[in-house]
N, C-alpha and C positions, 0 to 999 in steps of 0.2 A: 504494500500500500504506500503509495509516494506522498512525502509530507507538503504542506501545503503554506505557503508565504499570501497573506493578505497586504496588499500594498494602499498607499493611502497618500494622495497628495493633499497640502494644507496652503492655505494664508490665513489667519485672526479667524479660524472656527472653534475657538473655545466653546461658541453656544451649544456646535454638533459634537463633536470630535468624542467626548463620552461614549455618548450614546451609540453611536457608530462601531467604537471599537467593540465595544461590551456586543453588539450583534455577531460578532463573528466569533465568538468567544470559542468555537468546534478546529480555529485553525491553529497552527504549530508555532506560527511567530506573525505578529502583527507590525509592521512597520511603516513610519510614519513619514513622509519628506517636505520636509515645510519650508518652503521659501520667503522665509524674513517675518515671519507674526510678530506684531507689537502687542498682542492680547496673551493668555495664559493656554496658549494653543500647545505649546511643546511642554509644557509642565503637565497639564491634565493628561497629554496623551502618556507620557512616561508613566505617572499614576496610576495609570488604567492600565500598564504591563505591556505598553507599546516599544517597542526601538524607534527611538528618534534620529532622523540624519538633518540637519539643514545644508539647504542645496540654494543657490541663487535661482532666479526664475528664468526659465530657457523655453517656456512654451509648453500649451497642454501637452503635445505629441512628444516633444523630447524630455520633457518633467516624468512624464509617466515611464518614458521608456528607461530614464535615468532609474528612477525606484523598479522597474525590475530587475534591473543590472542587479541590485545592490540589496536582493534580497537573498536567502541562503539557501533557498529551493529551487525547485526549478520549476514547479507547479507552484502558478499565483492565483488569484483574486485579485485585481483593480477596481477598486472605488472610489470617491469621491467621499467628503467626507457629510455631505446629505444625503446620501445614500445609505440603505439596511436589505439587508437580505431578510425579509417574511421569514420566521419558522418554517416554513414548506419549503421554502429555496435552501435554508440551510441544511433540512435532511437531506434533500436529495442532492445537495452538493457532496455530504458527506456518504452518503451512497454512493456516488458518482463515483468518488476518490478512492473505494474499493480494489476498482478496476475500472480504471478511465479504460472507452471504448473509442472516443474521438482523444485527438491532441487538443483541443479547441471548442467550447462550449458557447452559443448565446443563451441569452434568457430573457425574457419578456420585463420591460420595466416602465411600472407601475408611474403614473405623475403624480401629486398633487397640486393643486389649483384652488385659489381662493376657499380652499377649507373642502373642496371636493377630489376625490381618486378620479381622475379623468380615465374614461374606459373605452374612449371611442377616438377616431381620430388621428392630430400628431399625438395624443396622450398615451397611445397606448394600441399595439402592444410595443413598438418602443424598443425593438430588439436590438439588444445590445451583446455584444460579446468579450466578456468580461473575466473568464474563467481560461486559462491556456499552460500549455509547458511552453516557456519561454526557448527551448531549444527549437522549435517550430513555429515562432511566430514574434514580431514585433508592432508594437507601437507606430503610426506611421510620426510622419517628422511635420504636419500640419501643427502651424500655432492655433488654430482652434478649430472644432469639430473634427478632432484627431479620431482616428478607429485603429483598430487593432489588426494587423494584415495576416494572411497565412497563406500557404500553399495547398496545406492539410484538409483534409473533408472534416466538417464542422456537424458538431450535435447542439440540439437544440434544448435546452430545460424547461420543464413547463411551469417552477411558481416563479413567484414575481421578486424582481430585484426591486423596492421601493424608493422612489427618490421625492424629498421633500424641499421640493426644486422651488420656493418662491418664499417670501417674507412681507407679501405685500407689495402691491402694484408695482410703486417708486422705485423698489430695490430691484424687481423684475427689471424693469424697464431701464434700469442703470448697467446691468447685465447685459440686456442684449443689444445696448447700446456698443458697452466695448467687443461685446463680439463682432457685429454688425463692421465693426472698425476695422478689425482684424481681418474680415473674412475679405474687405476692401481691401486690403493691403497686402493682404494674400493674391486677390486676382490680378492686382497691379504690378504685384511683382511678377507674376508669371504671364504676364504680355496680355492678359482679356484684353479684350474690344470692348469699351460701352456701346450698349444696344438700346437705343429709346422702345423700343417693341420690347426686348427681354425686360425691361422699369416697370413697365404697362401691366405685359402679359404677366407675366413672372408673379405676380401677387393674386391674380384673376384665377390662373392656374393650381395656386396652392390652397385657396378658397374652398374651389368646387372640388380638388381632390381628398382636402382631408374632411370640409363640411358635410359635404353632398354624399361623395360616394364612401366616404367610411365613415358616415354619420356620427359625426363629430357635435352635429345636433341634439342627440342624445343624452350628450353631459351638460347641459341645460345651458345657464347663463355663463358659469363658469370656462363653458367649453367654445361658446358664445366668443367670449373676450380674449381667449388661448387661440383660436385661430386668427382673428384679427389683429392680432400684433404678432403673430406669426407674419401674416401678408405686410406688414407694416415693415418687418424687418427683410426681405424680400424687394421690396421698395428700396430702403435703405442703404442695401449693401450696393447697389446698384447706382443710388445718388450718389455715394458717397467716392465709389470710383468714378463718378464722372469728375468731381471735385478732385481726386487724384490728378487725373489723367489731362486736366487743367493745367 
């Protein structure tokens, strides 16, 4: 049975970082890599029976792939630290780990939203792949909306990886502001074309395919407002390379 490294990138989550580690509490060594916290983010986590490394900030894709370098297994877990694996993810992760059948696992991951599990939609199911033997797969090297890459045939888990992804609108919207920025800076670095039709289309597009057809309607008002500043950021990323590219 191969032991198992849960990896955790940080900045000033004191408010999570508890609670988080204490969910995985089924894996071998928890580690923690936090790039500069001015809050009691590397105190609690050491606390709570975590290894602490601080590392400067190099970007989601290369943060994360730094913390699996520098874990002491070769089978990880990557999370975030608003992130919890449900009780059901974590048996069957610990099943899994019996005898991994794939090198490489996704799992469906859960939102919350203004006080709702969005279950419809961009909220869900959200498939993430989070679970790997790092000899078979890396981290890619995008500074944000990084994913996990492989060559390997990939399994699927079916409970929920839960992520308590907001704090209220303001802080939402401060989020995907800097991401929005990033994702600009990303397409500019790698020669995009601004498109007046992709500014347009591009938001009209992500509408009708998370509202309409994966009835993202369903998660009521909630889900209401998660799509629309989903399109809003879509918009965005898009103004904001033009503004680049000015």
């Amino acid at each position: 049975m191969p032991k198992l490294s849960v990896t955790i990138i940080t900045l000033n989550e004191a408010k999570r970082i508890r609670e988080c580690i204490a969910s995985v509490s089924f894996a071998d060594e928890v580690l923690v890599v936090d790039s500069g916290s001015s809050d009691d983010t590397t105190e609690i986590a050491r606390a709570a029976g975590a290894r602490v490394i601080e590392e400067p900030w190099r970007g989601f894709g290369p943060q994360k792939q730094f913390a699996v370098d520098q874990a002491q297994n070769d089978w990880v877990l990557c999370l975030d630290a608003d992130e919890r694996p449900s009780p059901e993810l974590a048996a069957e992760i610990c099943q899994i780990m019996q005898q991994p059948m794939f090198k490489a696992y996704t799992m469906p991951r859960c939102n919350t939203f203004l006080g709702r599990w969005l279950r419809h939609g961009e909220g869900y199911p959200d498939l993430s792949l989070r679970l790997f033997d790092r000899r078979n797969a890396v981290w890619s090297k995008d500074p944000v909306h990084e994913k996990v890459e492989t060559e390997s045939e990939i399994g699927q888990l079916k409970a929920d990886l839960m992520h308590f992804s907001e704090d209220g609108i303001n802080a939402y919207l401060a989020k995907q502001n800097r991401y929005t920025s990033l994702q600009a800076e990303q397409m500019h670095t790698r020669g995009k074309d601004f498109s007046v039709g992709q500014m347009i289309f591009s938001p009209l597009f992500r509408f009708f395919k998370f509202y309409i057809l994966r009835r993202g309607f369903q998660d009521g008002i909630p889900g209401l407002i998660h799509i629309l500043i989903g399109c809003m950021n879509s918009f965005l990323k898009y103004a904001k390379l033009y503004e680049l590219k000015r």
